[in-house]
Backbone bond lengths (Angstrom), bond angles and torsions (degrees), N, CA, C in turn:
res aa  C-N    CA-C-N  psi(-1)  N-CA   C-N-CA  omega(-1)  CA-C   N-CA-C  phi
1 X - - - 1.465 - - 1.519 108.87 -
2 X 1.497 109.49 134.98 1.804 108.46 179.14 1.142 115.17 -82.94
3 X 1.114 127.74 123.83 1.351 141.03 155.15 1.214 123.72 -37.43
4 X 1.789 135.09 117.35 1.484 136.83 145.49 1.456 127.12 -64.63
5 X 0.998 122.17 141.97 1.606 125.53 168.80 1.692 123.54 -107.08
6 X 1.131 111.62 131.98 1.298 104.22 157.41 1.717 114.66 -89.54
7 X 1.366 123.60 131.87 1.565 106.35 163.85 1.330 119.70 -103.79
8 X 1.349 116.27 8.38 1.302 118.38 157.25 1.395 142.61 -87.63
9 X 1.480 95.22 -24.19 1.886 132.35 160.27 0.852 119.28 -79.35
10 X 1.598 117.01 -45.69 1.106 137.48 175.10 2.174 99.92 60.21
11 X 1.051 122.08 68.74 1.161 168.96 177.72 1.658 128.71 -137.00
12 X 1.149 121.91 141.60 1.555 146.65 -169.10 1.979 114.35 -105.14
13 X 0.643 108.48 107.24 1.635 120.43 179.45 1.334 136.17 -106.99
14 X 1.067 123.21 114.17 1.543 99.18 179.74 1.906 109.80 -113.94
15 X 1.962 87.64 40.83 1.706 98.62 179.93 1.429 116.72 -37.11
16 X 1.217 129.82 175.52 1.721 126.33 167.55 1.686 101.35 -103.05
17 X 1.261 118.37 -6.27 1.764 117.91 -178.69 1.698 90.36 -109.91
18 X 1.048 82.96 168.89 1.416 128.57 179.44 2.198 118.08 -60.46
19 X 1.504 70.98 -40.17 2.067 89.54 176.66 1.099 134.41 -95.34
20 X 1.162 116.06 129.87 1.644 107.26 173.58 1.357 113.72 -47.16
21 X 1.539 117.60 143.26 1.007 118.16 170.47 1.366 119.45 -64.90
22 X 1.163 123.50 -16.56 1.305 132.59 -157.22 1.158 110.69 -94.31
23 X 1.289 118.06 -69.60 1.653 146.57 -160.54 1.448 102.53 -96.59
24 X 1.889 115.53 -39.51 1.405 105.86 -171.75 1.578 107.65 80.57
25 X 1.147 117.65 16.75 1.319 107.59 172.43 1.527 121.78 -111.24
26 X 1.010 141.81 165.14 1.624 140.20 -157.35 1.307 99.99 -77.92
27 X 1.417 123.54 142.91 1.485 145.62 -129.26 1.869 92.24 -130.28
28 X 1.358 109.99 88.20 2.074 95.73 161.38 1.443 126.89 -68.17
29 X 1.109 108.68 -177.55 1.568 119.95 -165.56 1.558 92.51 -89.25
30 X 1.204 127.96 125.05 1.487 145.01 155.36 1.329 111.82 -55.86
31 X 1.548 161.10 105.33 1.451 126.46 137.69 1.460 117.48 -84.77
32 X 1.740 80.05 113.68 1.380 112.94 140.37 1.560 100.10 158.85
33 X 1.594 116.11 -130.99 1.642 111.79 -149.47 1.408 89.31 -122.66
34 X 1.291 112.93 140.51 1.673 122.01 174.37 1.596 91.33 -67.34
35 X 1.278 101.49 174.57 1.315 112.84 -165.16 2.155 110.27 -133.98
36 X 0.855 109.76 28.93 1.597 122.51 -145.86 2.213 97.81 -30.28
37 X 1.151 111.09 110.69 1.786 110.68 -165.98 1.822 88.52 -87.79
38 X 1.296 124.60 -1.02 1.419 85.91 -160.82 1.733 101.06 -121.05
39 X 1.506 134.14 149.69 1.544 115.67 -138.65 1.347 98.18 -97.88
40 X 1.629 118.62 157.51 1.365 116.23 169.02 1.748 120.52 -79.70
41 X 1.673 92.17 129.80 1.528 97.64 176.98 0.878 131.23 -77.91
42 X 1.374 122.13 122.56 2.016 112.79 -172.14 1.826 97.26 135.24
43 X 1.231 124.05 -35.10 1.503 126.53 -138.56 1.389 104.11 -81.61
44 X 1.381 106.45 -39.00 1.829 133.67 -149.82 1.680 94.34 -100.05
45 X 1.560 118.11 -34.44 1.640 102.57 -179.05 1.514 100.99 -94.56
46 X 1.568 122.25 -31.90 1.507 107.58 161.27 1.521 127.02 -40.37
47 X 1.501 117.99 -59.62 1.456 120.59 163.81 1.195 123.02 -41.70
48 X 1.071 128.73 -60.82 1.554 141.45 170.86 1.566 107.31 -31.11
49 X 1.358 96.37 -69.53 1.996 107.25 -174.99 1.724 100.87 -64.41
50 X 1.360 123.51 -31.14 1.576 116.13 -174.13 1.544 102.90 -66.72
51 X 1.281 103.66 -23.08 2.245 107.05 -170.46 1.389 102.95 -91.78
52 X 1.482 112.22 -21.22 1.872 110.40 179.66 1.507 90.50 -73.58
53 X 1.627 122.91 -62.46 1.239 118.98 -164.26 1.409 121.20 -39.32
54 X 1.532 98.59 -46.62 1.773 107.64 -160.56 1.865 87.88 -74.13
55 X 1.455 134.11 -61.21 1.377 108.32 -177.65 1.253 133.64 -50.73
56 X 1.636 130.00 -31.27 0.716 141.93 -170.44 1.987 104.03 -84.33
57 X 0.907 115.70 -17.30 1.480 123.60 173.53 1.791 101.93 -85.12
58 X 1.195 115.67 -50.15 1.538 111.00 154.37 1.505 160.42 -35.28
59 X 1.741 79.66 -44.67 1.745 101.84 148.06 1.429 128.83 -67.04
60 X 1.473 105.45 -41.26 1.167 91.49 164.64 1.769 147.87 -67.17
61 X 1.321 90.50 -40.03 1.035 93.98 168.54 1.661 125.69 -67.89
62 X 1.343 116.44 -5.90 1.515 109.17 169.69 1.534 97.84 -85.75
63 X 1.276 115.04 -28.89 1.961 111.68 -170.76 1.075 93.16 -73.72
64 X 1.640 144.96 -19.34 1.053 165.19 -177.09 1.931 92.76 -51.56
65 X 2.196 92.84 -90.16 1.210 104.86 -175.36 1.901 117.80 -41.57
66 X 1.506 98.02 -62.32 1.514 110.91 173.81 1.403 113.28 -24.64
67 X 1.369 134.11 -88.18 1.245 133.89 -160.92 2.039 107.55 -59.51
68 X 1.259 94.34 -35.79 2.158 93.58 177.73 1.355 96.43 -51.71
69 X 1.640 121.58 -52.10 1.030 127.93 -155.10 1.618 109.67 -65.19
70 X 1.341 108.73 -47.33 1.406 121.53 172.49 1.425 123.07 -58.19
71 X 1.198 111.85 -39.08 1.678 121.48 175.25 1.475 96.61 -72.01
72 X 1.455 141.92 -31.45 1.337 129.67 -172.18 1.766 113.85 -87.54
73 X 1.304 104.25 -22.37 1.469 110.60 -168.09 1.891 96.17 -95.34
74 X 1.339 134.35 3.16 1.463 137.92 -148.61 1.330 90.00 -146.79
75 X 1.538 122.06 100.26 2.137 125.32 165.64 1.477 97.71 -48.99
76 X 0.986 87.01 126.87 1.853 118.24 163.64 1.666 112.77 -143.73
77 X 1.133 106.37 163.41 1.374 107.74 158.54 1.173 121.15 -98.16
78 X 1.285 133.69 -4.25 1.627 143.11 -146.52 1.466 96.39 -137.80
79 X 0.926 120.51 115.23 1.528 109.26 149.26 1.788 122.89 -49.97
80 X 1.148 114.40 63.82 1.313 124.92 -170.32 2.041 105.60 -46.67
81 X 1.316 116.57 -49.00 1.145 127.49 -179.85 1.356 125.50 -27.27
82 X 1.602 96.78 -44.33 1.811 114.77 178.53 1.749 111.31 -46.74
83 X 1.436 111.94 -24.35 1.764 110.52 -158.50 1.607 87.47 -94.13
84 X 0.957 130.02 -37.69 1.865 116.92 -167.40 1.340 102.51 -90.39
85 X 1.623 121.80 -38.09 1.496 110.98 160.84 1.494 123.29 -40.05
86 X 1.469 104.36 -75.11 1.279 114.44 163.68 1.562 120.49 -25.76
87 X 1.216 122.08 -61.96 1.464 132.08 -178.51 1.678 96.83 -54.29
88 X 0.919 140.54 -37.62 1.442 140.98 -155.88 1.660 108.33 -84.61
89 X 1.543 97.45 -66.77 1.366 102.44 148.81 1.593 144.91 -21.88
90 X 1.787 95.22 -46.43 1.292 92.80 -171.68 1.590 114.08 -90.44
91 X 1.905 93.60 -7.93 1.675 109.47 168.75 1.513 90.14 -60.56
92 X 1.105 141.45 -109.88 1.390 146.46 -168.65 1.552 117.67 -4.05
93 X 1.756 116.42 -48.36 1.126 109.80 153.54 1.620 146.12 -19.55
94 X 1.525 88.61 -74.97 1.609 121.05 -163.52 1.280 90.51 -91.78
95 X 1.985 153.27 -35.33 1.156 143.09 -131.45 1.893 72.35 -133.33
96 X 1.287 101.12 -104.36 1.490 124.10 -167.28 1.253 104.33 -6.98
97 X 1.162 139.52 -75.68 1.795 134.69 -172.03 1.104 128.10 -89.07
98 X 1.230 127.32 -5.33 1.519 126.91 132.86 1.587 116.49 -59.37
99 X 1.231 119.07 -43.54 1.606 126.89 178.19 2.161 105.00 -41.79
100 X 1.482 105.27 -49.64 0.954 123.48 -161.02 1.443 118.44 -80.33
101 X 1.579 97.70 -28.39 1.901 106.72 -173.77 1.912 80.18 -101.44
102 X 0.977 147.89 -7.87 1.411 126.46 147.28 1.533 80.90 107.92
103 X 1.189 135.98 2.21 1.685 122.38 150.76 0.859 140.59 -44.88
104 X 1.901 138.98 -31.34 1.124 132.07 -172.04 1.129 154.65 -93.06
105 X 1.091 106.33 144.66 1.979 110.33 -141.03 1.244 89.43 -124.67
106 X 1.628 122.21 140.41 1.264 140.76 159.32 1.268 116.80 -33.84
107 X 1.396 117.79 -62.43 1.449 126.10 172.19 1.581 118.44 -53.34
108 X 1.173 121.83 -11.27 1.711 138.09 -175.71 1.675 102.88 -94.99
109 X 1.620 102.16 -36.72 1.734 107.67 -171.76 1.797 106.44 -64.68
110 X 1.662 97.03 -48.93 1.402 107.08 168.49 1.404 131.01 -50.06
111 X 1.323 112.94 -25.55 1.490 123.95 -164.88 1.571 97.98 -94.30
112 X 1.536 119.73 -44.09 1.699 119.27 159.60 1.296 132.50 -51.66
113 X 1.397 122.83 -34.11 1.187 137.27 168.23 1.751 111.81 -53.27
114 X 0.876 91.80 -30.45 1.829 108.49 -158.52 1.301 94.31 -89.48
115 X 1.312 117.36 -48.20 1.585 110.81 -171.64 1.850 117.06 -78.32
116 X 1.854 103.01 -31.94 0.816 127.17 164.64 1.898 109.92 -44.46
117 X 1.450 116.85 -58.35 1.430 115.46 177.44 1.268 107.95 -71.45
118 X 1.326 129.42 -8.29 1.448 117.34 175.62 1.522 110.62 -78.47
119 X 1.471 111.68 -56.14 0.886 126.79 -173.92 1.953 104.13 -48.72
120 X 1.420 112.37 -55.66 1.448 101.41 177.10 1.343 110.20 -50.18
121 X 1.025 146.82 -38.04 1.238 140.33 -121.43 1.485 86.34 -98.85
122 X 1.513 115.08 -60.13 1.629 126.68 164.11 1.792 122.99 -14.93
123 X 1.795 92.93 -47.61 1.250 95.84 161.87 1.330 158.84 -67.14
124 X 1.831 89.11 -38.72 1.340 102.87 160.34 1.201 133.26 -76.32
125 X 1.508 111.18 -4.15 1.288 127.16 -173.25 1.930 95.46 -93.97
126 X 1.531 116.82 -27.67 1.380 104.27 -178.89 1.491 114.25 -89.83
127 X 1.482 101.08 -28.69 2.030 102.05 164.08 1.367 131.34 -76.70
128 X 1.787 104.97 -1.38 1.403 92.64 -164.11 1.579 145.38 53.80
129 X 1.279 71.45 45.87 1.502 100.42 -162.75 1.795 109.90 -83.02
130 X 1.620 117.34 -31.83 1.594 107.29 161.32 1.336 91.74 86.50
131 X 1.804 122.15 40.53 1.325 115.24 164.01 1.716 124.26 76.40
132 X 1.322 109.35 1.37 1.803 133.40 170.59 1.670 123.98 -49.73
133 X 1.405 108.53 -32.54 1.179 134.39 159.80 1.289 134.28 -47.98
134 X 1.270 84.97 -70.37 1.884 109.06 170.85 1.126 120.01 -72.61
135 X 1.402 119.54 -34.47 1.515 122.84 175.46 1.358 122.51 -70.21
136 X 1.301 135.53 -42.60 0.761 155.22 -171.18 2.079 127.90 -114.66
137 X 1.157 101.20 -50.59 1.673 121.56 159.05 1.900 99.93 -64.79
138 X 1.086 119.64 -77.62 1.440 131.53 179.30 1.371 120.74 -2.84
139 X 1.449 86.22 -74.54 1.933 104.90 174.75 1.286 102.82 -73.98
140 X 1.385 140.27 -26.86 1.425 100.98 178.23 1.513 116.31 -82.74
141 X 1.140 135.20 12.02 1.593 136.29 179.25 1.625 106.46 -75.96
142 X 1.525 104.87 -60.07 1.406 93.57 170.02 1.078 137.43 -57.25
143 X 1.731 126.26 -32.70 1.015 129.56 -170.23 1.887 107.65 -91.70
144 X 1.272 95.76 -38.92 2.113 89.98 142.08 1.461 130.85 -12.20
145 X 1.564 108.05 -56.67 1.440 134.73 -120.01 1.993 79.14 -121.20
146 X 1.268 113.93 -32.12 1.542 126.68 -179.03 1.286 117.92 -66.21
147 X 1.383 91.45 -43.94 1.723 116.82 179.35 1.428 120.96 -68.22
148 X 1.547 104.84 -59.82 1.445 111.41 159.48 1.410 125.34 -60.52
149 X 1.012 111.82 -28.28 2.000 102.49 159.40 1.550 98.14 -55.73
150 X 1.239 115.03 -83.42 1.801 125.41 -166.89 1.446 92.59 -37.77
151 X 1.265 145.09 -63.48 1.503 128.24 -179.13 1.528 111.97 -30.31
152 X 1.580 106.74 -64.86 1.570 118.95 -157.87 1.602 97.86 -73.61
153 X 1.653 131.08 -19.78 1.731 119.76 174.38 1.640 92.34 -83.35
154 X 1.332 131.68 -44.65 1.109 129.99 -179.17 2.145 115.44 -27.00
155 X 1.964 86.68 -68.83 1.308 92.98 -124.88 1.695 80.90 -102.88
156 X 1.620 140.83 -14.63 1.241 166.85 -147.06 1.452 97.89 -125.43
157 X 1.263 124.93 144.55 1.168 139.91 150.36 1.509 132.60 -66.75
158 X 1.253 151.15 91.44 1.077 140.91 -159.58 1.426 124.63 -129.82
159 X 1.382 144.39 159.48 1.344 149.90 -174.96 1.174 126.59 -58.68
160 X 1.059 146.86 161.42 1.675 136.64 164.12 1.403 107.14 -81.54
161 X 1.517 135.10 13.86 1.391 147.34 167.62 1.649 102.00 -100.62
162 X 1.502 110.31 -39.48 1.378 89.46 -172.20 1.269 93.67 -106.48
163 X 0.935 122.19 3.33 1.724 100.29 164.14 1.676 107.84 -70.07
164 X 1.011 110.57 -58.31 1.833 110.71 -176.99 1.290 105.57 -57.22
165 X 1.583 136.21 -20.50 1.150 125.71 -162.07 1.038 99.14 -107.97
166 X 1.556 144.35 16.68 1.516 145.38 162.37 1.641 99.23 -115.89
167 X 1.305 109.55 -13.91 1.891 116.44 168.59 1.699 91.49 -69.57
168 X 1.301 113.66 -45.17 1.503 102.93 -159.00 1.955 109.19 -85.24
169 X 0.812 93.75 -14.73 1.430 122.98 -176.73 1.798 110.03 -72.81
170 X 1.558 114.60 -68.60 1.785 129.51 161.49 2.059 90.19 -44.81
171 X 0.983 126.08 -62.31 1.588 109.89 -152.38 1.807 104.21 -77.31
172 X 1.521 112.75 -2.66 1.706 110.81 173.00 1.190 115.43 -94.86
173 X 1.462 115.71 -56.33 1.205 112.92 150.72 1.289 124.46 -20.19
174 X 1.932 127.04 -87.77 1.007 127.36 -150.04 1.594 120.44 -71.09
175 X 1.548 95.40 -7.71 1.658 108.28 175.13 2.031 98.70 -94.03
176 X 1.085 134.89 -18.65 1.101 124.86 162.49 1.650 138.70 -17.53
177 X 1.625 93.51 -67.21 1.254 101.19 158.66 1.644 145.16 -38.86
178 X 1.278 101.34 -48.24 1.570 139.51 169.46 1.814 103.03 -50.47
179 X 1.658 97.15 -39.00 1.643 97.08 -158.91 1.419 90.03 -93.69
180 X 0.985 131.73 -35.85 1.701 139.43 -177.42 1.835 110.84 -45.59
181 X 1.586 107.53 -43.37 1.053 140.44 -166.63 2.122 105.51 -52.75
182 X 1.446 81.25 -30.96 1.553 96.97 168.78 1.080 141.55 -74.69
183 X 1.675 106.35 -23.36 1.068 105.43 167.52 1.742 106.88 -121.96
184 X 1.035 129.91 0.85 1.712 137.16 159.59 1.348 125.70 -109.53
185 X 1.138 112.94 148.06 1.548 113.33 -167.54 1.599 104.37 -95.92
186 X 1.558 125.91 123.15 1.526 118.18 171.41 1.597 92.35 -179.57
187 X 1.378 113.90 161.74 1.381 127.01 156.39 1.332 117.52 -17.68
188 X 1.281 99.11 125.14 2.190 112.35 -179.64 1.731 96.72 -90.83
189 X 1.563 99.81 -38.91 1.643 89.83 -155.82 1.422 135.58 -67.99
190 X 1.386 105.86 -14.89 1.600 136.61 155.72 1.548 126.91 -55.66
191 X 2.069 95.22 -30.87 1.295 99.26 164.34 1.217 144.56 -68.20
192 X 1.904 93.13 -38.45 1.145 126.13 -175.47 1.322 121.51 -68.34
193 X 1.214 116.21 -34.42 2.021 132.91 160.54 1.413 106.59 -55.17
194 X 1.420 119.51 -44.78 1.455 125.23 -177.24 1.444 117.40 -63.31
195 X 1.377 105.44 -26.00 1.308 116.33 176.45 1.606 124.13 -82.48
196 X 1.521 95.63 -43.08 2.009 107.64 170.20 1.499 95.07 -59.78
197 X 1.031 118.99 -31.32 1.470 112.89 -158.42 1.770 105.89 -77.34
198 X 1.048 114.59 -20.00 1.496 133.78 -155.72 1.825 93.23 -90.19
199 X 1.788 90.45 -62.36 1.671 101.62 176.68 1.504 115.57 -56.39
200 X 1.522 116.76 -23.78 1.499 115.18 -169.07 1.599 108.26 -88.32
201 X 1.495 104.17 -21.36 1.680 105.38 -173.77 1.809 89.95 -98.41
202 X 1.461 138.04 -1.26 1.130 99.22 176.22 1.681 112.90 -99.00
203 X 1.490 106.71 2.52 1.621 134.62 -168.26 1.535 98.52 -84.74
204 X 1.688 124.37 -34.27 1.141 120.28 -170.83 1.229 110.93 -78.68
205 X 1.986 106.26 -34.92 1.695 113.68 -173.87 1.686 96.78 -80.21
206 X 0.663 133.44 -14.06 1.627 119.23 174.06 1.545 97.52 -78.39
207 X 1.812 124.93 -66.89 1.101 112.44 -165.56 1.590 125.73 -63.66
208 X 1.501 110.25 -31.02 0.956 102.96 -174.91 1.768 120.54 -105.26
209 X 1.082 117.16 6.88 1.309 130.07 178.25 1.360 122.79 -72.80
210 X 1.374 115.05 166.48 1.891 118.79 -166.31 1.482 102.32 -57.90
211 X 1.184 100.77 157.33 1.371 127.10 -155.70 1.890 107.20 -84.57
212 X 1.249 103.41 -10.73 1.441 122.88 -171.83 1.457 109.17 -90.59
213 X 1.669 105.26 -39.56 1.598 107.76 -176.30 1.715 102.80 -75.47
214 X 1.765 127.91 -22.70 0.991 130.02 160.47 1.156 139.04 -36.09
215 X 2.100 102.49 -47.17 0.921 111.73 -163.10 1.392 117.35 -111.13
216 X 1.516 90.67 6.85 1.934 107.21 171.75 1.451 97.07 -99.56
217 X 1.125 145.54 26.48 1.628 151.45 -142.65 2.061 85.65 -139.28
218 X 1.598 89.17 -63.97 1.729 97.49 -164.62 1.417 97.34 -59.55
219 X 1.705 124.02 -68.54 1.199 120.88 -172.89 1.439 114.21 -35.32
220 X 1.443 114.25 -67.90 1.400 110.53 -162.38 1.915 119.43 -57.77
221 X 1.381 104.61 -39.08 1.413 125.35 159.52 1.413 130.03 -49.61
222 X 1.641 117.89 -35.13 1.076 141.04 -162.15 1.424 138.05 36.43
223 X 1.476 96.85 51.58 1.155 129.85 -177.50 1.539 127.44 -114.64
């Protein structure tokens, strides 16, 4: 791209008129190449989220291979494997491509979770499974769902709104289970880990997190 000059500004342009922006005065021909110093926005968090996606699409598919592999090498009668695959999967669903088209909202994570425990529950109710689902499948959705927040404050840039609002988000979720428990019959104690686990990752993002979401914490708090 050719470069404009001002010689009265004595400044470099690559305006679409004729005038300095500045002075308004008529713009000569530069030789050589504009130099544009200031960075494009959009480029650097697209890249970023395209390298979370592709690893995180990687993992799965080995937790993918792993557990088939495990259900085939381990007598069962059930192909047990199908429910945590499935569950993983249906993370990618409901999480993964909303993550990617730049949709996802705390209030959306909550609403997956929910359908997500329905949906298990459906299952165990069609295998006769005696609550296997929930006990064990159950708690790991939320704490899934814990992780992938801490990825996206990690590895993503985010607000001092959505930081608290994926804080508030990890402690509904991970108490979910617990509340489900009320109205289905299965293992608590699976829940109950899901839940320390929830409280322990939202203790780390307060303590150990940017110094800005801290200090938008004190102001607004006034503390």
């Amino acid at each position: 791209m050719s470069a404009l000059k001002c010689e009265n500004c004595k400044i470099e342009t690559n305006n679409i008129t004729s005038n300095c922006p500045l002075c308004g005065k008529y713009l000569s021909e530069y030789d050589g190449e504009y130099k544009d110093v200031y960075p494009r926005l959009g480029e650097k968090p697209l890249k970023e989220k395209g390298k979370l996606f592709k690893w995180l699409l990687f993992s799965t598919f080995i937790y993918t291979i792993f557990m088939f592999s495990l259900n085939l090498i381990t007598p069962h009668k059930y192909y047990w494997s199908i429910i945590p695959i499935f569950a993983v999967w249906m993370l990618w669903i409901l999480f993964g491509i909303p993550i990617m088209k730049g949709k996802l909202a705390p209030l959306m994570m909550i609403f997956d979770n929910i359908i997500i425990s329905i949906l298990l529950i459906a299952i165990d109710t069609t295998f006769s499974l005696k609550g296997w689902t929930m006990s064990y499948i159950g708690p790991f959705v939320p704490s899934a769902t814990a992780l992938i927040i801490t990825i996206i404050v990690v590895c993503l840039k985010t607000t001092w709104k959505e930081f608290y609002s994926f804080q508030m988000t990890i402690a509904v979720v991970c108490c979910l289970p617990i509340v489900t428990k009320l109205f289905y019959s299965f293992k608590l104690w699976p829940s109950i880990v899901s839940a320390i686990y929830g409280i322990i990752t939202i203790l780390a993002m307060i303590i150990f997190g940017d110094k800005k979401f801290k200090y938008e914490a004190k102001k607004r708090l006034h503390f």
